[in-house]
N, C-alpha and C positions, 0 to 999 in steps of 0.2 A: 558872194554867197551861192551855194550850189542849190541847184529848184529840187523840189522836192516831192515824189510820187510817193502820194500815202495810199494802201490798201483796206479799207473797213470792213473786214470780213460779218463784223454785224454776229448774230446767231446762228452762224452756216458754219459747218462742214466738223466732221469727225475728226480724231487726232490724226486716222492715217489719210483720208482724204486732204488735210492741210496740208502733209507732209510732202502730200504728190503734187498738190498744187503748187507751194513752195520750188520744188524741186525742178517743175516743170519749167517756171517764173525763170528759175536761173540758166538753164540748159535755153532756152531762147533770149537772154538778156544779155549774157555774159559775153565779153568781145564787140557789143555792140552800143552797150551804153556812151551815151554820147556825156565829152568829158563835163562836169560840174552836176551830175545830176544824181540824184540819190532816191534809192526804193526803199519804202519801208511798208512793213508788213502787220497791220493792227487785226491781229487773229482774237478767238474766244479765249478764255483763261484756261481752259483744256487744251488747247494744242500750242503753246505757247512753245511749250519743247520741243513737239514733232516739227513745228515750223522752223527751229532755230537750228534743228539736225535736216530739213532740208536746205534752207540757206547753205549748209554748211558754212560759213565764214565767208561767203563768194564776195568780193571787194565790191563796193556801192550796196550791199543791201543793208538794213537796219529792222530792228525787230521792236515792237511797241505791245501797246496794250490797250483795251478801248476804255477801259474805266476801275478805278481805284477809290479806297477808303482811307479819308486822312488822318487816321490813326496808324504808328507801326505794330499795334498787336492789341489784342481785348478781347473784350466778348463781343462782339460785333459779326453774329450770326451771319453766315453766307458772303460775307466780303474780302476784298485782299489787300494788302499792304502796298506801298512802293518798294519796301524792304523785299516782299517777296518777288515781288514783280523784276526787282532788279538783280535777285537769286535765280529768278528764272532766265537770264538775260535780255530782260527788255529793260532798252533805253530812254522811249519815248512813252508817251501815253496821251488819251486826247481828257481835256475837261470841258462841257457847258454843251456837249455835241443833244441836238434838239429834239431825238429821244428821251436823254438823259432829263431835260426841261420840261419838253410838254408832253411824253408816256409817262415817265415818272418822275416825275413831279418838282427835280430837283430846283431848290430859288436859286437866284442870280447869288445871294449871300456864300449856302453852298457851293456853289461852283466857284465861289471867288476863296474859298479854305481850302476848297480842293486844289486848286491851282499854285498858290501861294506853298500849300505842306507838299505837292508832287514837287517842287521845284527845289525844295529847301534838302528833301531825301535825298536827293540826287537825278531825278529827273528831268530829263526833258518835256516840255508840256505844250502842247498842242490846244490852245483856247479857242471853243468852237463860237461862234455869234451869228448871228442874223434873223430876218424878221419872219414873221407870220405873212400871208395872201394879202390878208384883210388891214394889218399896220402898213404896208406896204402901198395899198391900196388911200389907207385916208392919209399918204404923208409922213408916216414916221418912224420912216429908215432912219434917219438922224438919231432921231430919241430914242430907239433901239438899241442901236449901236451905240451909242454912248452909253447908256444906263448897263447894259452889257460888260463892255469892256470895263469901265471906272468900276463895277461892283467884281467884276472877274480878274485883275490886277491890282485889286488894292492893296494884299499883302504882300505884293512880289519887292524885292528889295530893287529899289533905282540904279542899280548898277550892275542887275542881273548881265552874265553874259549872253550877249542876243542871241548867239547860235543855240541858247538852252531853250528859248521861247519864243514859238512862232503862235500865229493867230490863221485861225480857218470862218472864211466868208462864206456861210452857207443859207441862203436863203431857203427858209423851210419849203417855201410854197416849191421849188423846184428838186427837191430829194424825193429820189422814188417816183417821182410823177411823169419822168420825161419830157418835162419841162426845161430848159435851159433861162439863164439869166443872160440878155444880151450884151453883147462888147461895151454899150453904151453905160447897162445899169453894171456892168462887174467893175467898170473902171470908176462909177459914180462911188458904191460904195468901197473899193477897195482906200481910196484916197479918202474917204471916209476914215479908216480902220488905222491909216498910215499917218494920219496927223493927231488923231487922238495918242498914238503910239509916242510920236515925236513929244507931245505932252506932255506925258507923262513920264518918258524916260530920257528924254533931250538926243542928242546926237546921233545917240547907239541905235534909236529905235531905226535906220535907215538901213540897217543893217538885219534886224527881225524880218522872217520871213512870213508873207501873207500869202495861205492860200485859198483857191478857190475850189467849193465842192458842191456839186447838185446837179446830177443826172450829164457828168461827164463823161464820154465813151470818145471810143477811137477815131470818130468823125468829127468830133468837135475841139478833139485837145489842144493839136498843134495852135488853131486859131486862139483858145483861151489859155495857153502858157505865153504866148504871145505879147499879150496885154502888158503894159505900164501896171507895174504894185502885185505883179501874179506872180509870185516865186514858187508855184507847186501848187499841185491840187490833190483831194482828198477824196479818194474814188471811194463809190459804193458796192449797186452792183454788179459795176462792169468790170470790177477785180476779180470777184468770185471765180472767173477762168482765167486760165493763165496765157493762153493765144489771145485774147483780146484785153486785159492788162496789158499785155506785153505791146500790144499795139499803143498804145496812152504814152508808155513810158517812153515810147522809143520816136515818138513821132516829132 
């Protein structure tokens, strides 16, 4: 399976600041990528095109989306489709990521329809999970991550193709904070994420890829791509530039 560098550009940048940054991304990546690895680029819903005209098509990038409504059309004020999403050319998209949960408000139920109707349209789906400071704290990574996942997978069909569905380990307490999770806790819960996987989807799930995300930057990647159960990671704001992205991806 090739690892996988995810961009969460979050609520940053204009159509034409994406484009540049986009652009930037591949004019330093390109010829350099080392082979099995793949970048993909999760912009606002606004520059979803300017990012996909600076890609241009450059081989190993992928274009996503950070969040979707799992209806293909209605009256569902302010939201977007995967239909459209997928008109727009994005392939991927992430669901359960811990804004989405604990800004606003989304339940584990939600995110488990979201995930299930992103997958069924034709998407790729990216299943964000992990814990709070304070669960983490009295013990209950386990029950977390389980109550998580089981509620975030239970409409996905068992024989989904695994390349369609990967899972991102983001422990809240370490996004934005500059906090990193160490080698010891990303390997405890990634194997964590990998056996419930195998659970639930028997063989294939060895094949799904796990990544890991929360205050990842260029001094710590190579060591956390590293790791046993880390197939990619899922940057925040250390994508936002495209010289120190570029250092993550290439490291």
């Amino acid at each position: 399976m090739n690892k996988l560098f995810a961009a969460n550009w979050k609520m940053h940048k204009t159509a034409a600041e994406a484009r540049q940054t986009a652009a930037d991304l591949v004019a330093l990546v390109s010829g350099r990528l080392k082979p099995g690895r793949e970048v993909l680029i999760l912009p606002p819903f606004t520059a979803l095109a300017p990012v996909a005209a600076g890609l241009g098509g450059a081989a190993g990038f992928l274009l996503g989306a950070q969040n979707f409504y799992p209806q293909q059309q209605g009256a569902f004020t302010g939201e977007v489709s995967p239909g459209m999403l997928l008109d727009a050319g994005a392939r991927f998209a992430l669901t359960g990521h811990s804004e989405r949960r604990h800004v606003l408000g989304e339940s584990d139920a939600l995110v488990g329809e979201k995930t299930a109707f992103g997958l069924a349209s034709g998407l790729c789906v990216i299943l964000c999970v992990g814990e709070k400071e304070g669960e983490r704290k009295a013990g209950e990574l386990l029950a977390v991550l389980e109550r998580q996942m089981r509620a975030g997978l239970q409409g996905v069909p068992k024989d989904i193709a695994p390349e369609r569905l990967a899972l991102a380990y983001e422990p809240v307490w370490a996004i934005g904070t500059g906090l990193v999770a160490g080698p010891k806790e990303i390997l405890e819960a990634h194997a964590i994420v990998r056996r419930i996987l195998v659970e639930i989807f028997g063989p294939s799930a060895s094949a799904m890829r796990i990544l890991y995300g929360g205050s990842v930057k260029p001094d710590n990647a190579s060591e956390i791509i590293a790791l046993d159960n880390v197939d990619g990671v899922l940057v925040g704001g250390a994508s936002l530039k495209a010289d120190e992205f570029s250092r993550i991806v290439l490291a």
